[in-house]
PAVEXKE-963387 format. One record per residue (C-alpha): x, y, z; residue number from 1. Coordinates in pm, 1 decimal. Example, Ala and Ser with C-alpha at 12.3 -4.5 7.8 and 13.67 -1.06 7.14 Angstrom:
% residues 2
SITE / 1230.0 / -450.0 / 780.0 / 1 .
SITE / 1367.0 / -106.0 / 714.0 / 2 .
***
This chain:
% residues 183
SITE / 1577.6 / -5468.0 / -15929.5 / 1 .
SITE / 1871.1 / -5192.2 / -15911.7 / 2 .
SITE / 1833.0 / -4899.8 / -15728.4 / 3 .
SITE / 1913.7 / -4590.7 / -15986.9 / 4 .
SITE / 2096.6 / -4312.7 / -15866.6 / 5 .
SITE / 1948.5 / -3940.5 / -15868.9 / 6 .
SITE / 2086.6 / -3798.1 / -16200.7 / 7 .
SITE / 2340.8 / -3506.1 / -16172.0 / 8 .
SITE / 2201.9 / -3183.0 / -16302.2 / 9 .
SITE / 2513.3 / -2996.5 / -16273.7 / 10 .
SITE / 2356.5 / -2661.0 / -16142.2 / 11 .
SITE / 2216.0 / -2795.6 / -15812.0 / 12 .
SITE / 1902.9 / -2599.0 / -15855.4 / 13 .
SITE / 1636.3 / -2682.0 / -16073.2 / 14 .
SITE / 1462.6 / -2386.2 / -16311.3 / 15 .
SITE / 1073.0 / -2448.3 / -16302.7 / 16 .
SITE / 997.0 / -2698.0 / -16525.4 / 17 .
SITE / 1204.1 / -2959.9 / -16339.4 / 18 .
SITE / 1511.1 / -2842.2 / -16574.1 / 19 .
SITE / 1801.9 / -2719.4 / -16420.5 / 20 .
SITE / 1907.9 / -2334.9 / -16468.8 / 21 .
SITE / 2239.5 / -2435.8 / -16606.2 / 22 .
SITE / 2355.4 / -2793.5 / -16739.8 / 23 .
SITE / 2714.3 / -2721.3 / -16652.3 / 24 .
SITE / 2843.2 / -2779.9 / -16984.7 / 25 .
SITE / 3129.8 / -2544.0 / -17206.6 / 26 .
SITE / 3224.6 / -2220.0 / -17101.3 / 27 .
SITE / 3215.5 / -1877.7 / -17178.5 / 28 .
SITE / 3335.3 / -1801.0 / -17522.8 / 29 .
SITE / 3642.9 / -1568.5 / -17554.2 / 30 .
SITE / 3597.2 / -1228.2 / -17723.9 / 31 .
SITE / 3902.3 / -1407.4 / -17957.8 / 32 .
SITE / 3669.5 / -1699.9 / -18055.8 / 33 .
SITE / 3381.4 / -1456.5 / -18171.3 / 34 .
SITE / 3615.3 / -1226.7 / -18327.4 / 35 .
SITE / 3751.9 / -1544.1 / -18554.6 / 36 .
SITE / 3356.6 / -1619.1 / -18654.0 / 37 .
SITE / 3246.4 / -1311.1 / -18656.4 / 38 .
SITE / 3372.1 / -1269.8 / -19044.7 / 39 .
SITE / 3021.3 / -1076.0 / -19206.3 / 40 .
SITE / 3071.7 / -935.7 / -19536.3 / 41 .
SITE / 2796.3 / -692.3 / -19636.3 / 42 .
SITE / 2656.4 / -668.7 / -20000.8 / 43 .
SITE / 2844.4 / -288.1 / -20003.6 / 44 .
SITE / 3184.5 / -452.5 / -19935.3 / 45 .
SITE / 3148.3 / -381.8 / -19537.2 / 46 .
SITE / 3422.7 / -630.9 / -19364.5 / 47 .
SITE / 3606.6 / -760.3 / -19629.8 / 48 .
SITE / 3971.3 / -779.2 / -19525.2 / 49 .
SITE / 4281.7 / -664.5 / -19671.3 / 50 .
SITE / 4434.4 / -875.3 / -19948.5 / 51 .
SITE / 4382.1 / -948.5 / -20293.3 / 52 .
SITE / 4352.4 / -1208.4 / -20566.0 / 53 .
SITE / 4296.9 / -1273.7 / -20948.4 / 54 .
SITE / 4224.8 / -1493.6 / -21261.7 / 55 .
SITE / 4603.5 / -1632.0 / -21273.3 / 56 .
SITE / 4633.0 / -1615.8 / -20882.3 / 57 .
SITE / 4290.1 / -1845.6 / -20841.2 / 58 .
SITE / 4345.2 / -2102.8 / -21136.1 / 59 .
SITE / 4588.9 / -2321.7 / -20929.3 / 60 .
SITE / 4395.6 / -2286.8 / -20629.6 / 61 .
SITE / 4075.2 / -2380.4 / -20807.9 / 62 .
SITE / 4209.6 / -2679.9 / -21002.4 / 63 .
SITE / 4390.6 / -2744.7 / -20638.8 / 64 .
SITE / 4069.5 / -2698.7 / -20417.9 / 65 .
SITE / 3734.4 / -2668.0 / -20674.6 / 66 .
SITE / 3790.0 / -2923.8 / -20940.0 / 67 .
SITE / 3766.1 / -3223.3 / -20794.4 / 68 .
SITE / 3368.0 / -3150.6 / -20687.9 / 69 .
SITE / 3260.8 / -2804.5 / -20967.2 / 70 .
SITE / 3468.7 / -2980.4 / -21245.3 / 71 .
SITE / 3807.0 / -2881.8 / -21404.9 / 72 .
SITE / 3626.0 / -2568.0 / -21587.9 / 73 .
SITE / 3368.8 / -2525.6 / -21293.4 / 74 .
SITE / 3145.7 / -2727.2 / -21520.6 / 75 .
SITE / 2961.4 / -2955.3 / -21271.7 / 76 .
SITE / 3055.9 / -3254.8 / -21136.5 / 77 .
SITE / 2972.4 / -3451.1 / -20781.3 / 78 .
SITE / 2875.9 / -3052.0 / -20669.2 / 79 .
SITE / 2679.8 / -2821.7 / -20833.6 / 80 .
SITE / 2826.3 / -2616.7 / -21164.4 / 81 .
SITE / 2970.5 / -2261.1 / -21066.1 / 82 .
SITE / 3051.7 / -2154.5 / -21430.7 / 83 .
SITE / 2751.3 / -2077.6 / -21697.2 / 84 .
SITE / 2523.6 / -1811.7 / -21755.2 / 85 .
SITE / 2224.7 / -1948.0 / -21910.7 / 86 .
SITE / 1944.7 / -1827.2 / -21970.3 / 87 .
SITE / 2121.9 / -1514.5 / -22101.3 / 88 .
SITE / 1743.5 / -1338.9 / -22105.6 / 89 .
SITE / 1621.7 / -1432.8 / -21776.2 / 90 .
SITE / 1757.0 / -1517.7 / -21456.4 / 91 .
SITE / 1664.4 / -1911.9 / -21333.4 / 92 .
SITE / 1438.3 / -1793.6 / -21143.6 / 93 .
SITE / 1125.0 / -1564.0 / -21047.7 / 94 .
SITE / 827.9 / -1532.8 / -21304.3 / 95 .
SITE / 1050.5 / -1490.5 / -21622.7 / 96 .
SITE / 1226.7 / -1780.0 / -21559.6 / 97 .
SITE / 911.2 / -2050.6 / -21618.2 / 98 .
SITE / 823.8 / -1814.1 / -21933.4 / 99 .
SITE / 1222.6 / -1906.4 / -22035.4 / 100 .
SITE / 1265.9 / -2269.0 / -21950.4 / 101 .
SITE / 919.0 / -2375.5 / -22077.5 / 102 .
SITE / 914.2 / -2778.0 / -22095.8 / 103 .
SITE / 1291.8 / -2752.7 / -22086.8 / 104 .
SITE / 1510.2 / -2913.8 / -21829.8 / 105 .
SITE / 1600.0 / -2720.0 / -21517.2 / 106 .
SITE / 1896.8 / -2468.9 / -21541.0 / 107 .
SITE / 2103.3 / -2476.6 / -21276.1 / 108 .
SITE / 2176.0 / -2170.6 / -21033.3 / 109 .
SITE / 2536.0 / -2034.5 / -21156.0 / 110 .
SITE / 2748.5 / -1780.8 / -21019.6 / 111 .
SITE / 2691.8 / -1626.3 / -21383.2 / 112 .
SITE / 2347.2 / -1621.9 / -21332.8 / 113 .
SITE / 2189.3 / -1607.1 / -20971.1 / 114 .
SITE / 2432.2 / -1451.7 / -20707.1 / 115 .
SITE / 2284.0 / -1108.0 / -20635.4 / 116 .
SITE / 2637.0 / -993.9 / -20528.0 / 117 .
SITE / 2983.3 / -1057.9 / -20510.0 / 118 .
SITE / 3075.2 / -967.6 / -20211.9 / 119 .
SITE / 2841.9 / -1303.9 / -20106.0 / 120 .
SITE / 3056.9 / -1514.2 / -20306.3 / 121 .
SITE / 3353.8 / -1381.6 / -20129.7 / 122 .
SITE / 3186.2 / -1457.7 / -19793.5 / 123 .
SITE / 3057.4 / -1811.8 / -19876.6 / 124 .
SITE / 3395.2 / -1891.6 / -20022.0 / 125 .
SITE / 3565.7 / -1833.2 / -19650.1 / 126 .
SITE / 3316.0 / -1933.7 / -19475.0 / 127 .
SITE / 3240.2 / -2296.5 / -19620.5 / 128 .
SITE / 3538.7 / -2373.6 / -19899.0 / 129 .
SITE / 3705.3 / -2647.9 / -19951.2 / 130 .
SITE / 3421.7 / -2869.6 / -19829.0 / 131 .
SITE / 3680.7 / -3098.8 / -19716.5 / 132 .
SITE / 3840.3 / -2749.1 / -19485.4 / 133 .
SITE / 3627.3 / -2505.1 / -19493.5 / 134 .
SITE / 3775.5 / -2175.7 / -19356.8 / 135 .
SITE / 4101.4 / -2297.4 / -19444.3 / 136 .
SITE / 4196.6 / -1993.0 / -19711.5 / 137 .
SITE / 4402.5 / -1712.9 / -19644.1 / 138 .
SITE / 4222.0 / -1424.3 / -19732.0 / 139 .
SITE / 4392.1 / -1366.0 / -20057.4 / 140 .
SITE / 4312.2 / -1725.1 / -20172.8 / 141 .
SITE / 3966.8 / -1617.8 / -20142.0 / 142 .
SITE / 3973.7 / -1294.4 / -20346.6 / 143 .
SITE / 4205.7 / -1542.5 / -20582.3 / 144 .
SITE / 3917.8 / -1816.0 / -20631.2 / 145 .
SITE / 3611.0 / -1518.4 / -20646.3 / 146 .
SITE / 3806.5 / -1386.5 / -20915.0 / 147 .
SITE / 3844.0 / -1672.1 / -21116.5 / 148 .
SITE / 3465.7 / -1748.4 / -21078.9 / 149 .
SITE / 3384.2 / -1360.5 / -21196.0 / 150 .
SITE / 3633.4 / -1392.6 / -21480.2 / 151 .
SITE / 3472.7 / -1740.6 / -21568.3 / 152 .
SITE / 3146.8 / -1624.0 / -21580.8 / 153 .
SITE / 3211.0 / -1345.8 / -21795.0 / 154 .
SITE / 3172.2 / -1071.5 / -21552.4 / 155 .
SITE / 3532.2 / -939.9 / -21493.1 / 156 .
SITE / 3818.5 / -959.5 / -21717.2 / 157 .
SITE / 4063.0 / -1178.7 / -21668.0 / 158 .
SITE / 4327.1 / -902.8 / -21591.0 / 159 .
SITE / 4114.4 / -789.8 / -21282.4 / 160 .
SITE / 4213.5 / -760.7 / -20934.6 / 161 .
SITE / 3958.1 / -801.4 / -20670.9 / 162 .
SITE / 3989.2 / -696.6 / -20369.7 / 163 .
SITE / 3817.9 / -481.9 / -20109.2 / 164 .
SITE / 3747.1 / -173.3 / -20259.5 / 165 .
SITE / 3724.3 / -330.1 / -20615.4 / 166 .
SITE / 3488.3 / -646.9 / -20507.8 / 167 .
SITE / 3194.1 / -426.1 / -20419.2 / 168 .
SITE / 3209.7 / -269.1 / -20742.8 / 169 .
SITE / 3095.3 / -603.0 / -20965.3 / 170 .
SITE / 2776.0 / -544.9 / -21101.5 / 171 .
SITE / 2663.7 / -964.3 / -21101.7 / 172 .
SITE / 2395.1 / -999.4 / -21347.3 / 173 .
SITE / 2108.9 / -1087.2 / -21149.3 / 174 .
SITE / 2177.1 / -827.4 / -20908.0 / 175 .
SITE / 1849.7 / -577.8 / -20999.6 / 176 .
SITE / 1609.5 / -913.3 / -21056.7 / 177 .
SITE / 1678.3 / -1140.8 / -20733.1 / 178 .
SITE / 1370.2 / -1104.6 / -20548.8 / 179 .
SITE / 1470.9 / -1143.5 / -20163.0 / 180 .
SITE / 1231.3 / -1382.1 / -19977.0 / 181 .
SITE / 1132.1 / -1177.6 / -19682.1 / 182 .
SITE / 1028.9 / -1477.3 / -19494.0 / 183 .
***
């Protein structure tokens, strides 16, 4: 039989509980490394950064970054479809929506038809594109891709530039019927 050796708590004082108050792992973050993740956008346009993008700016970077997983048109393909805006009545969801699709198949949640705001898009685009680098875009690539997804979709023109003062300013179409779950 071995003799096991009293494990190392870190702290050298144990909290109640038999835990200790502190492990002894990682460190303090810097006010720097909350600054860089601390990157809210607010449905009113509140902390977007400077910069600017459009239609002809984002369709490289989308067939460069989006294609390979939403499809060369944002159609669909091993992720979700970002380009469509059916039902054209009816948002896919809420009470309407099982009135609209009936014994239909499922319609999938767009960025034509779901996204409450596009200010959101902007901030999931930085926060978690390319799925392969997410984070990766310079701030202008971002306003460059959003705009090509508005444009798609049929909610900007194509000549639009978004950036932030004009961003906050899209009316999406399921803006005034998303029903927030206040869970």
């Amino acid at each position: 039989m071995t003799d096991a050796a009293p494990a190392n708590t870190g702290a050298g004082t144990d909290a109640p509980g038999g835990h200790p108050d502190r492990f002894g792992f990682g460190r303090e973050a810097t006010h720097e490394e909350i600054a860089a993740w601390d990157i809210d956008v607010m449905p009113d346009g509140t902390g977007l950064p400077e910069g600017e993008g459009t239609h002809a700016d984002g369709t490289p970077l989308y067939l460069r970054h989006c294609a390979s997983c939403h499809g060369r048109t944002g159609e669909g393909g091993s992720a979700e479809p970002l380009v469509g805006y059916e039902p054209e009545t009816a948002p896919p969801f809420g009470p309407r929506y099982e009135e609209w699709r009936g014994d239909g198949a499922d319609v999938p949640f767009t960025v034509g038809n779901y996204w409450p705001y596009a200010t959101t898009l902007f901030d999931y685009i930085r926060r978690a594109m390319p799925s392969n680098a997410p984070g990766t875009l310079s701030s202008d690539e971002v306003y460059a891709l959003t705009a090509w997804l508005l444009a798609e979709n049929g909610i900007i023109g194509e000549d639009a530039a978004m950036n932030a003062t004009t961003l906050p300013q899209v009316a999406m179409p399921a803006r005034d019927v998303f029903v927030p779950q206040e869970r």
